[in-house]
Legacy VTK file of the C-alpha trace (Angstrom):
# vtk DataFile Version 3.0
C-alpha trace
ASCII
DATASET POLYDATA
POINTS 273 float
-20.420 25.533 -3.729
-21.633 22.738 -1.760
-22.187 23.109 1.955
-22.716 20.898 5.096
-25.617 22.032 7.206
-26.388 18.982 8.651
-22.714 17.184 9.565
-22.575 13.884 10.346
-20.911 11.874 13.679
-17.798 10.274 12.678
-17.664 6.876 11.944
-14.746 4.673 11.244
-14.336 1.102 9.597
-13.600 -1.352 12.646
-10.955 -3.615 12.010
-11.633 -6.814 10.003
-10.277 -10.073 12.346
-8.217 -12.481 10.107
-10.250 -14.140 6.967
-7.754 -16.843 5.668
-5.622 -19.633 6.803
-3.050 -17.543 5.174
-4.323 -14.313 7.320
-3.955 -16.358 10.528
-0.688 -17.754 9.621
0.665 -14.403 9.559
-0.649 -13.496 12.930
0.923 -16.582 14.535
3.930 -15.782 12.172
4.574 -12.260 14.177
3.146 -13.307 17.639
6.171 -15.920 16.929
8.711 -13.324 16.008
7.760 -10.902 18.460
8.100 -13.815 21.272
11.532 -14.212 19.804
12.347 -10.568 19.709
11.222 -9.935 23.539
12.243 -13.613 24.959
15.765 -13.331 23.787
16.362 -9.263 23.635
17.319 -9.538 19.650
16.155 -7.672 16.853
13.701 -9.682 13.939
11.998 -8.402 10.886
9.565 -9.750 8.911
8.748 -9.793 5.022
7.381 -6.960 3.318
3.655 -6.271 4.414
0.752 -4.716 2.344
-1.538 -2.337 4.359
-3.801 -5.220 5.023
-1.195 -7.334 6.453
0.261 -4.503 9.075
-3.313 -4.210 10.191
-2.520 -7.845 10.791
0.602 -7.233 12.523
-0.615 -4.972 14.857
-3.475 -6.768 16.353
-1.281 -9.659 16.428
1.463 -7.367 18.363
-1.413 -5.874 20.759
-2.534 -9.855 21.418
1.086 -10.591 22.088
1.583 -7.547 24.866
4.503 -6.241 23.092
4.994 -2.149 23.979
4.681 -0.057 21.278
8.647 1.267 22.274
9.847 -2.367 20.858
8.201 -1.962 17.055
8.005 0.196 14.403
7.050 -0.448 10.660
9.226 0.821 8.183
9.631 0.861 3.936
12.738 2.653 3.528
11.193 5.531 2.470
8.622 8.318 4.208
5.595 7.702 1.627
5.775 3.729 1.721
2.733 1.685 1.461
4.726 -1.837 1.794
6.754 -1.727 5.061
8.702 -4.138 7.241
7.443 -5.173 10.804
10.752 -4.292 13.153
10.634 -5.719 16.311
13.644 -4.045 18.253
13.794 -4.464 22.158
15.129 -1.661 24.057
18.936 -2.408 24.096
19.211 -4.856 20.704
21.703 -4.627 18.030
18.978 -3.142 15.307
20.128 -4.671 11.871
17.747 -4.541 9.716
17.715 -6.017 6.184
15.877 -3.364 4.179
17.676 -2.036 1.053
17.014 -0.626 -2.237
18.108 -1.337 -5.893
18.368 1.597 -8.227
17.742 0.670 -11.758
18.829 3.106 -14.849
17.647 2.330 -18.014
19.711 2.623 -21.030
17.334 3.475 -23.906
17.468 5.955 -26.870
16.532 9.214 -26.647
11.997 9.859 -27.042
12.123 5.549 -26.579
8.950 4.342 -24.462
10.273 4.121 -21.267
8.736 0.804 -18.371
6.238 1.010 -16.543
5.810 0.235 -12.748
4.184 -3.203 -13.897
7.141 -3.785 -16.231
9.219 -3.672 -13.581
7.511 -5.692 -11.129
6.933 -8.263 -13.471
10.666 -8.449 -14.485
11.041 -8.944 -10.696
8.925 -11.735 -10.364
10.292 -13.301 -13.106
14.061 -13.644 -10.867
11.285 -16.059 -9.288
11.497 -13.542 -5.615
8.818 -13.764 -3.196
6.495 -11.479 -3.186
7.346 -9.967 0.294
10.579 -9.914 -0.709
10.196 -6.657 -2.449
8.472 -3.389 -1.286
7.700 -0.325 -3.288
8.693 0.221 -7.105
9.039 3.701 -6.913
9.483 6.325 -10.777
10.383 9.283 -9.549
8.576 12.453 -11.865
11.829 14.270 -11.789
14.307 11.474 -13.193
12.402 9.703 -16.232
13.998 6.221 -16.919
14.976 5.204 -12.812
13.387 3.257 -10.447
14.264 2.338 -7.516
13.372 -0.756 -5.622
13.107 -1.654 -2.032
13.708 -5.440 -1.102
15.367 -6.870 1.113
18.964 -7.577 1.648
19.212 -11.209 -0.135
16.829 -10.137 -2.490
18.393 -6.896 -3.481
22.013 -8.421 -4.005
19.636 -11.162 -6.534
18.594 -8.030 -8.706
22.148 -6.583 -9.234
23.122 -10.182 -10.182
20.739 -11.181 -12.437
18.167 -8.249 -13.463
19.488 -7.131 -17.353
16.338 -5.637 -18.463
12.746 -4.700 -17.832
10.296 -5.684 -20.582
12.675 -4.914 -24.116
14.832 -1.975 -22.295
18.315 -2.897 -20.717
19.005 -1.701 -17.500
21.680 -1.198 -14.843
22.070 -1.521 -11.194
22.851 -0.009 -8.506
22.612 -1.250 -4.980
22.103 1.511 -1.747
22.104 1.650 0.830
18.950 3.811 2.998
21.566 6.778 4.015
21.729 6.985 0.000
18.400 6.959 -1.361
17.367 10.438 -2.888
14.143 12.555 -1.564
11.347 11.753 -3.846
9.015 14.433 -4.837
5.803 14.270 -3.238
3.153 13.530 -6.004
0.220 16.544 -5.904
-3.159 14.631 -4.851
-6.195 16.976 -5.883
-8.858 16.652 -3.062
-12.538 16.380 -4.953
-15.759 16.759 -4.009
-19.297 15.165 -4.554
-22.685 14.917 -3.207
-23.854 10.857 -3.234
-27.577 9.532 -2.141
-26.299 6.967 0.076
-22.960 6.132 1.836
-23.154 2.843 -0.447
-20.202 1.369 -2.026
-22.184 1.829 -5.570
-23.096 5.303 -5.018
-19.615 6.525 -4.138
-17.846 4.558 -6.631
-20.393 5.576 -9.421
-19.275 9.224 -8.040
-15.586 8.513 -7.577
-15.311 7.412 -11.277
-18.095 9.667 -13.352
-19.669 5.973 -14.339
-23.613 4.888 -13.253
-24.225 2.793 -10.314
-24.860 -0.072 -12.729
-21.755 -0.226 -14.103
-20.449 0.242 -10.338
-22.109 -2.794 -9.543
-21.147 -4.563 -12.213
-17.408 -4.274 -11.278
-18.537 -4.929 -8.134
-20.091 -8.170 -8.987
-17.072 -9.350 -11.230
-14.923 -8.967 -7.966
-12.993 -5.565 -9.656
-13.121 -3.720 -6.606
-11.501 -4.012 -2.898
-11.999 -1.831 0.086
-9.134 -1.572 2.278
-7.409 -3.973 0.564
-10.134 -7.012 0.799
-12.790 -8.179 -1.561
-15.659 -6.286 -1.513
-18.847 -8.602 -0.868
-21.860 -6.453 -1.771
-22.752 -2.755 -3.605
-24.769 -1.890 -0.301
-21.627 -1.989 1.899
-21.538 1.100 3.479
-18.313 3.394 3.517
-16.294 5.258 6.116
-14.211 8.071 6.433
-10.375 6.782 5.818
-11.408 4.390 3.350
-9.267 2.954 0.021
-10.824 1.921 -2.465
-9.076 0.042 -5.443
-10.742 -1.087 -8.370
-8.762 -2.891 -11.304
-8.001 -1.406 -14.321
-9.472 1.898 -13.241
-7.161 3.024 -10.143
-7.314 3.469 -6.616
-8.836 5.896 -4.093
-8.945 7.544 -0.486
-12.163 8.737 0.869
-10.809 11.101 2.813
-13.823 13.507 4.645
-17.982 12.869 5.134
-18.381 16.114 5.951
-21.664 15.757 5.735
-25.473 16.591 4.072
-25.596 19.336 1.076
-28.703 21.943 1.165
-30.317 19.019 -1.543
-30.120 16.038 1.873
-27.266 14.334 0.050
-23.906 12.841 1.455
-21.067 14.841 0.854
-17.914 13.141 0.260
-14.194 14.200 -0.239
-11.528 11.640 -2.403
-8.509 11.897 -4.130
-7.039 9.435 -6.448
-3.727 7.697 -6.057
LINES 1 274
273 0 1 2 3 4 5 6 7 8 9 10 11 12 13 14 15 16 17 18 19 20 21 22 23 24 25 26 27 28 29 30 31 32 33 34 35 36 37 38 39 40 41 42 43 44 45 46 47 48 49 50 51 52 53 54 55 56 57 58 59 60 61 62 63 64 65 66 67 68 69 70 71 72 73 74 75 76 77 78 79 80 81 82 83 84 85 86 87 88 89 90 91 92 93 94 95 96 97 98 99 100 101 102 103 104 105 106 107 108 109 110 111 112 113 114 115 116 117 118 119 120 121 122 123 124 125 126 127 128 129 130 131 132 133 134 135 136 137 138 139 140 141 142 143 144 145 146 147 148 149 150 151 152 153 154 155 156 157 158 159 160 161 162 163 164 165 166 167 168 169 170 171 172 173 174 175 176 177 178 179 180 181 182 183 184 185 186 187 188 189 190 191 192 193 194 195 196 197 198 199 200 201 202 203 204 205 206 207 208 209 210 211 212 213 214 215 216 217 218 219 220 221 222 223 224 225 226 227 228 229 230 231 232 233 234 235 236 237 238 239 240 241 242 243 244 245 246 247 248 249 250 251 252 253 254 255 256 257 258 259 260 261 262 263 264 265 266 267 268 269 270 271 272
């Protein structure tokens, strides 16, 4: 069993300021609605927002003075990754317009059943923005539903016009967030490996059983994003709390450095998504 005997400080990614004219819009986008929100004593909510973009949010909301009392982020469910920025003032009329779809699909008994990308794709094909729809999630326990979190408009577009995901037909079912089921908590095995650098190529080369070469080469084809932004070089170093996501192979959290093995090499503990 490996053991630290030499742990390490902590260190933690500092946040990344905006990169893109589309970045920056955002920020202006919520110092706008939060100027709204507190101005006028109202409620506003924006879009759906990946992990990146709340990062976003909240430096744009800590720019804009606004107390953390008057915001929350929310996804309609307690394990969301895309969530809503809700600016609510102390005494506003909350009304929020997050809701979810259920789809069942009607297929024949042992038939392949979609996919989470079947389903998003059928989505985007009703021509919906993108942060008009949150998380896809396929419960373990009830093979053959999804349910999908959009908002309001959005949601009543799916139950109009959504027949079928890939080949399989499907039904609808709009809820509202009083009715949405528990999902079971998926089981995420914490692993552990010993790396020669805190590198981006070393732990990916440990996080996926591959070489560093081949690490670098995904690297180099722009395959792999940490925290949700392109990752730049195979020297970057790493951090405790990190995500990384690399196409076609998965995604995962580094979640410990505890710190050197008897052999003077990095430990580090992951899980996959």
């Amino acid at each position: 069993m490996v053991r630290s005997i030499d742990p390490a400080p902590r260190a933690v990614r500092g946040f990344v300021p905006a990169r893109t004219d589309e970045e920056r819009f955002l920020m202006r986008h919520v110092e706008d609605l939060a100027r709204a929100a507190e101005g006028r004593g109202i409620a506003r909510y924006s879009g759906f927002l990946s992990d990146r973009e709340q990062d976003l949010a909240r430096a744009a909301l800590n720019r804009a003075d606004v107390p953390e009392s008057d915001h929350h982020f929310e996804g309609g469910w307690p394990g969301a990754e895309r969530k809503l920025l809700c600016l609510e003032p102390e005494g506003c009329y909350p009304a929020s317009p997050l809701c979810c779809v259920k789809l069942t699909c009607r297929t024949l008994s042992g038939a392949a059943l979609p996919g989470h990308k079947d389903y998003l794709g059928s989505l985007m094909g009703l021509e919906l923005r993108r942060e008009a729809l949150g998380d896809i999630v396929l419960p373990a326990d009830t093979p053959g539903t999804a349910y999908v979190f959009a908002l309001e408009t959005a949601g009543e577009l799916i139950c109009r016009e959504l027949l079928q995901v890939g080949r399989t037909e499907v039904t609808t079912t709009l809820l509202s967030l009083d009715e949405v089921p528990e999902f079971p908590q998926a089981e995420r095995k914490t692993q552990t490996a010993t790396v020669s650098s805190l590198r981006l190529d070393a732990v990916l080369a440990a996080m996926l059983h591959c070489s560093r070469g081949q690490a670098c080469e995904w690297i180099a084809a722009g395959r792999v994003e940490i925290n949700h932004l392109p990752a730049e070089s195979a020297h970057a170093p790493v951090y405790e709390g990190d995500v990384f996501t690399v196409r076609g192979k998965g995604r995962f959290g580094l979640t410990a450095l505890p710190g050197k093995s008897k052999k003077d090499r990095s430990i580090i503990e992951f899980f996959q998504y």
